[in-house]
N, C-alpha and C positions, 0 to 999 in steps of 0.2 A: 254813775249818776253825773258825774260832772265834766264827764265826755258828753255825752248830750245836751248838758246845759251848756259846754262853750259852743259845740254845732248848733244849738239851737238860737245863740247870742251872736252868732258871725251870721247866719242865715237873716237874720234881721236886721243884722247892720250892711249887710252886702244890699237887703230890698231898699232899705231905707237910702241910703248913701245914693244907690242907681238911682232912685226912681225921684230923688232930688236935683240930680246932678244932670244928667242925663236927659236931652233930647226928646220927646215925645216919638220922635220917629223910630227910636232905637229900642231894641228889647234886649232883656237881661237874661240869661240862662244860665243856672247854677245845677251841677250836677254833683251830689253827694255818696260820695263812695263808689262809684263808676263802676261795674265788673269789668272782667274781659270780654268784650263783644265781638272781636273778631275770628272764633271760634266758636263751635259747640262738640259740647262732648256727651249728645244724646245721640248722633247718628253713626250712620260707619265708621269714623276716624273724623279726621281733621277735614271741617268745612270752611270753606271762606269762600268770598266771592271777590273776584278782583276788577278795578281797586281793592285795595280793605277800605272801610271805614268807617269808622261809627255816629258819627252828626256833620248832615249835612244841610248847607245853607247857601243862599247868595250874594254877593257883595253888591253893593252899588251898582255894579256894570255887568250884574246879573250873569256872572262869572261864576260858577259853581265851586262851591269852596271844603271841605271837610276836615275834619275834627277829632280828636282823639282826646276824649279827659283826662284828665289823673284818674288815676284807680286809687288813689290812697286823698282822705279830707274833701275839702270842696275847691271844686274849681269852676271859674265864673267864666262868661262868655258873651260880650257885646256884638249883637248881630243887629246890620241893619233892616227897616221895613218898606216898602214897596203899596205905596197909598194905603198905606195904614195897616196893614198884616203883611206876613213874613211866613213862606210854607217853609217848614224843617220839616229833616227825615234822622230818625233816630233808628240803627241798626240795632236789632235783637236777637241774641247769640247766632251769626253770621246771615241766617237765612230768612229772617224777617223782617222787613222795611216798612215802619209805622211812621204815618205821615201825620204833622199837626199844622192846625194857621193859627197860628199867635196873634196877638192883638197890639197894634204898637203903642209902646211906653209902659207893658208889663213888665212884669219880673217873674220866671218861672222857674221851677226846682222840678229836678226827677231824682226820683228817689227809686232803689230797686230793691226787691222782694226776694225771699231765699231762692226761687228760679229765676234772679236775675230780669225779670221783666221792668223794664222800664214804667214808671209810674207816673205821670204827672202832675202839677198840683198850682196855681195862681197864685201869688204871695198876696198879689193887688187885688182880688174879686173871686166870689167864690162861684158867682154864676159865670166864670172866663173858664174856671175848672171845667164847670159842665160843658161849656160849650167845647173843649180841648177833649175830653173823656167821653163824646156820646156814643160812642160806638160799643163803647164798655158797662154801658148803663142795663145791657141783656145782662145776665149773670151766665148765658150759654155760649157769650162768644168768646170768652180765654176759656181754656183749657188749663185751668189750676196748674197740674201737675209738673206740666212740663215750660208754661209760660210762654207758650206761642197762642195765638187766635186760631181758628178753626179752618180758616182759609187756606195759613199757610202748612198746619198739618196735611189736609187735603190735597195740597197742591206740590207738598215740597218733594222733590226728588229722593233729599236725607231719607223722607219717612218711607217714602214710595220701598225706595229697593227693598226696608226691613220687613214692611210688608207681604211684599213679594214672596220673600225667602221663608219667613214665618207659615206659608199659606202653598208654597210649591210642594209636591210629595216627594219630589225627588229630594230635595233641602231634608227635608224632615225626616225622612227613610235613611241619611245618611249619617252614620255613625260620628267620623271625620266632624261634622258640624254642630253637634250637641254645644260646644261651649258657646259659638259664633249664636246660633238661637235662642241660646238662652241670655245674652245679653242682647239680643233686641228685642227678647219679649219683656225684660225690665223696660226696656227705652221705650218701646211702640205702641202708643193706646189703639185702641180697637177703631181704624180706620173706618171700616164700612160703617159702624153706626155714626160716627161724625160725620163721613160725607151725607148721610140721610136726613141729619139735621142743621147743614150749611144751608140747604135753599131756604127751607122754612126763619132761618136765625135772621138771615138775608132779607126775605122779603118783608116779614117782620119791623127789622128796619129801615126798610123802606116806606114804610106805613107812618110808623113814629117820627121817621123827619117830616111826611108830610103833614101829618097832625100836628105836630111842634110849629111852623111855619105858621098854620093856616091861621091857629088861634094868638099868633105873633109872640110866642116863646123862642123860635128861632130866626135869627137874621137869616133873609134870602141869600146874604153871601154863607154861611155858614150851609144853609143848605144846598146850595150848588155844588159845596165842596165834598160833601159827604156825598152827593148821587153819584159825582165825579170818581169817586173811588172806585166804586162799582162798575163803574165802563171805565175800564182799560186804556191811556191814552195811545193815538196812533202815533209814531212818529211821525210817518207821509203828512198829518195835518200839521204838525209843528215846523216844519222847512222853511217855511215863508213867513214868519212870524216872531221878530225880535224880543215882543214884548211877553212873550208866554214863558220864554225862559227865565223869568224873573221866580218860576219854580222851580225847583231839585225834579220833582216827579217828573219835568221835560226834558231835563238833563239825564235824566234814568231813562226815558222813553227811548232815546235817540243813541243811548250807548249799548238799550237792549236790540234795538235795531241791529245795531252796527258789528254786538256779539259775534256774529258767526260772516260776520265779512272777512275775506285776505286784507292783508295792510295796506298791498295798494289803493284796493276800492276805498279804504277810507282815506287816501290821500288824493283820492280823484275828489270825492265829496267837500272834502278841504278849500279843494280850489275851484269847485263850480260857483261863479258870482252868481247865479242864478237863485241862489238859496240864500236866506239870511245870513248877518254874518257872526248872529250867536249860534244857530245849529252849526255853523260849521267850524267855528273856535270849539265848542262841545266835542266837537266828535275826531278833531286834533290830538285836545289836549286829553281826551280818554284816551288813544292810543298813546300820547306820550306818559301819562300816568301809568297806563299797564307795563309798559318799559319800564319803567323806575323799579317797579315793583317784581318782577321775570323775564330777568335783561333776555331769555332766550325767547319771547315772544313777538317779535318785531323784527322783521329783515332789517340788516343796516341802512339797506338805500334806503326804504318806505321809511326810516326813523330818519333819516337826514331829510328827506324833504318835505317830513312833517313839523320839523324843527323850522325849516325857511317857512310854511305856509304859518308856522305858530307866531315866528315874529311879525310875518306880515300883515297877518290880522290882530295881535296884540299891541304891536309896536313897541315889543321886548323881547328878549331871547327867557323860552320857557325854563333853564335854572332858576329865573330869578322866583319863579311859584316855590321853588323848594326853602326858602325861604337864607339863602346863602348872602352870609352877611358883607363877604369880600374881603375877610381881612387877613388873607391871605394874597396879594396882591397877582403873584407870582409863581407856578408848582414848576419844579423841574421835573424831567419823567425819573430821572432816577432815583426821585425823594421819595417815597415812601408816607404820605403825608394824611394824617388821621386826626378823627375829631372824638372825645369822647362823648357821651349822651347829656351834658348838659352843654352841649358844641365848642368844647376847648381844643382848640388846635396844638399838634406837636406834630413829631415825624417819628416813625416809628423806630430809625438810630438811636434819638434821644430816648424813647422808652427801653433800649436795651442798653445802653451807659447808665440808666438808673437803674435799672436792677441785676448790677454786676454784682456777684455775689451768690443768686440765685438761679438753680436750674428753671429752662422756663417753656412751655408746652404752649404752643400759639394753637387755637381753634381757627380756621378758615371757614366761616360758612354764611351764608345770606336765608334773611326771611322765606325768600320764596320756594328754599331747597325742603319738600320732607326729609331725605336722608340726614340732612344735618339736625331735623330739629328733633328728630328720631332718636337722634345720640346724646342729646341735652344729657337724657335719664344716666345713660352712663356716664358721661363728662362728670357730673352731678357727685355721683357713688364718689368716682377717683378723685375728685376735686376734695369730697369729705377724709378721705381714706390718709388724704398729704395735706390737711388744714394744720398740722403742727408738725410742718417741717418746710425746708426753704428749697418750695416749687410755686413758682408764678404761672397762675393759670390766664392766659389771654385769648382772648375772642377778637377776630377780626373780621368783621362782616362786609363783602363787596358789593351790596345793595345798593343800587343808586339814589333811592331816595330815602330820606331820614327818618319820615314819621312811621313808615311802616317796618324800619328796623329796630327805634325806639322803642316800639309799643311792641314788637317780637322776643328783644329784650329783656323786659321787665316782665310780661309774660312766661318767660326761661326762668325767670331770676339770674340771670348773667349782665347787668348791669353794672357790676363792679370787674375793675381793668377789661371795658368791655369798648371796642371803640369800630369805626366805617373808615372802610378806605374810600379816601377821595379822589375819583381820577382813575377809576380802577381800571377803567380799558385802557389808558396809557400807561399807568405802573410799570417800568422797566423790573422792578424786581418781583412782580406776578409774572413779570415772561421770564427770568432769571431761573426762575423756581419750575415754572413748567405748572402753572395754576391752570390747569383745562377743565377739572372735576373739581367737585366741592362735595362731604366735607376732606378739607386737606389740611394735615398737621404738621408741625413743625416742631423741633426739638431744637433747644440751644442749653450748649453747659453753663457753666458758672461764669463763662470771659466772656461770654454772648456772642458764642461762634457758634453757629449751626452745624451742629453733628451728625442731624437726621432731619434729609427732604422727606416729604411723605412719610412721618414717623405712624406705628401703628395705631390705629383705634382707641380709642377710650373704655374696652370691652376687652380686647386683648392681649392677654395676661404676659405680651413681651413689651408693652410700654410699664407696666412698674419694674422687671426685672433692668429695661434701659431708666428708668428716672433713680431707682438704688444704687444703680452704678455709677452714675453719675455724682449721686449724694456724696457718694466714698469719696470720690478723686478730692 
């Protein structure tokens, strides 16, 4: 009871404080207890869409920005608004992208459900709620169970395949797949009667914004935005057109375009002056994002000269988005130089002079690798198996950028002695080691002399017979 009376006393003092303090132009966003959004674990394995990201917004210079809350208490979020509303896009267990226009000089809370859906709620007006929630005001357009809308069940790939396989006879006839089937017949509601009830939910609301409107229950901007949803934006129409990107949903439009482009073409698009110079900052800095995030997805040439068109249409060098404080003035390549997640800088010598004394098992691996995050489960076991005895378990992840190793991180629960190499394509002692493949392990004894490059697995039962032996010496 008095875990929800102090959330429910910060909750009020966060509206109160903002909505004192606080600009007209600017809106508040408080998200309470955050899940993990960057996956789901209702489809075939590990979903995500890259970028990751879980809320996205604009900045002033209608710069596409995105977000990552805490998953633990509340965490607040000043975003600016764009004559008087602000569209966000909050992601929903990876594969759903619900978009809202806020109202400037609100304050708004999401709260989420035991499926994790995203809730919204107005601290300021409770008819701002309605207008944020209309789409949800059908009782047929979530889908309880699983907490996605009906659209994206209908449409999503995740579901598509279980359906597939659930409904193929060869699937079904085969012995081999009985376990695989019967976990997606818990996961997979009965597609075909949901697609027969998407047109009708659809046109339905389309009737009720127009009768909302006519009888002047809804503002004309409110309903533009709701038809909007329903027609698809083009990219082709957003090219020539600075001020539309003052939405995320054009920022999305233009990077779904750009999806199934080679790297080059989106560094031709970079540099055609012919096109505005927010679609083509957009469709930059997406490829440089997707690098950050799967360093093997971008040729080096097409990433260096997305890097010159990024400064030269930003008039900064794109590290500085990563949010890099500088205060490291200096890396030599043969330093070794890491930050841990709440970004404290050391060098990875100094973390092995402090823990002389202790055998010590380095994990090598990045967000964007499955095989590493595959091994968490085992890392996990052997981690628990040597909690009382003196073995240092380290994680070192070569991600380029932060927020999505952070949130990978604490998602593992490996946030503790858990840290990013900096500088990773230069590391002399990633070429030292012969770092090609990830995940890659390391063993050092008690003097912090490396005994074993590429030590075994976290599953294979010659990495405890090496960590006892070492115990002994």
């Amino acid at each position: 009871m008095f875990r929800y009376l102090w959330i429910g006393c910060l909750l009020w003092a966060c509206a109160c404080s903002h909505g004192a303090a606080r600009p007209a132009t600017e809106i508040v966003v408080i998200f309470q207890e955050c899940p993990d959004h960057s996956s789901t674990d209702r489809g075939v394995g590990h979903s995500a869409v890259l970028p990751t990201t879980v809320f996205d917004y604009t900045d002033r210079t209608c710069g596409l920005q995105s977000y990552f809350p805490a998953m633990t208490g509340c965490d607040t979020l000043v975003i600016p608004s764009h004559d008087g509303y602000a569209e966000v896009m909050h992601r929903n267990q990876a594969i759903e992208d619900r978009y809202y226009l806020l109202m400037a000089g609100d304050t708004v809370l999401f709260t989420y459900g035991e499926n994790r859906r995203p809730m919204i709620r107005s601290l300021c007006s409770e008819r701002n709620t309605r207008l944020y929630t209309l789409p949800e005001h059908d009782a047929r357009s979530i889908h309880r169970p699983t907490g996605y809308d009906l659209r994206t069940l209908c449409t999503s790939a995740t579901f598509d395949v279980m359906w597939f396989a659930l409904h193929n006879p060869r699937y079904r006839n085969d012995p081999r797949r009985g376990e695989q089937l019967a976990r997606y017949r818990a996961k997979c509601p009965d597609l075909d009667s949901l697609r027969r009830i998407l047109p009708l939910v659809e046109a339905d609301f389309g009737r009720y914004v127009d009768s909302l409107e006519r009888v002047g229950e809804l503002p004309a901007v409110y309903a533009g935005f709701y038809r909007a949803q329903h027609r698809p934006k083009n990219a082709a129409d957003l090219l020539h057109a600075d001020s539309l990107f003052r939405f995320p949903s054009a920022h999305h439009a233009v990077q779904g375009w750009l999806y199934e482009k080679d790297s080059a073409e989106v560094v031709r698009f970079g540099r055609d002056t012919t096109l505005s110079k927010c679609a083509r900052l957009a469709a930059v800095r997406y490829l440089l994002r997707l690098n950050e995030e799967d360093g093997r997805a971008v040729e080096p040439s097409a990433l260096a000269a997305c890097n010159v068109v990024y400064e030269e249409l930003a008039g900064r060098p794109f590290a500085a988005d990563d949010g890099d404080d500088g205060r490291l003035t200096e890396v030599r390549p043969e330093t070794m130089t890491v930050e841990d997640c709440d970004g404290q800088r050391t060098t990875f010598d100094y973390l092995l002079q402090r823990s002389v004394g202790k055998v010590i098992y380095v994990d090598l691996w990045a967000s964007w690798c499955g095989p590493c995050r595959a091994a968490m489960a085992d890392a996990k076991k052997l981690r628990a198996e040597y909690a009382d005895k003196e073995v240092l378990f380290v994680y070192l992840s070569v991600d380029n950028g932060r927020e999505a190793w952070r949130r990978s991180a604490a998602t593992l629960g490996i946030t503790a002695n858990s840290y990013r190499v900096l500088h990773a394509e230069t590391c002399l002692f990633l070429k030292e080691i012969d770092n090609r493949t990830i995940p890659h392990y390391l063993l050092y004894d008690r003097q912090g002399t490396l005994v074993r490059n590429k030590a075994p697995h976290p599953n294979d039962p010659k990495i405890k017979a090496l960590l006892n032996e070492l115990l002994a010496r």
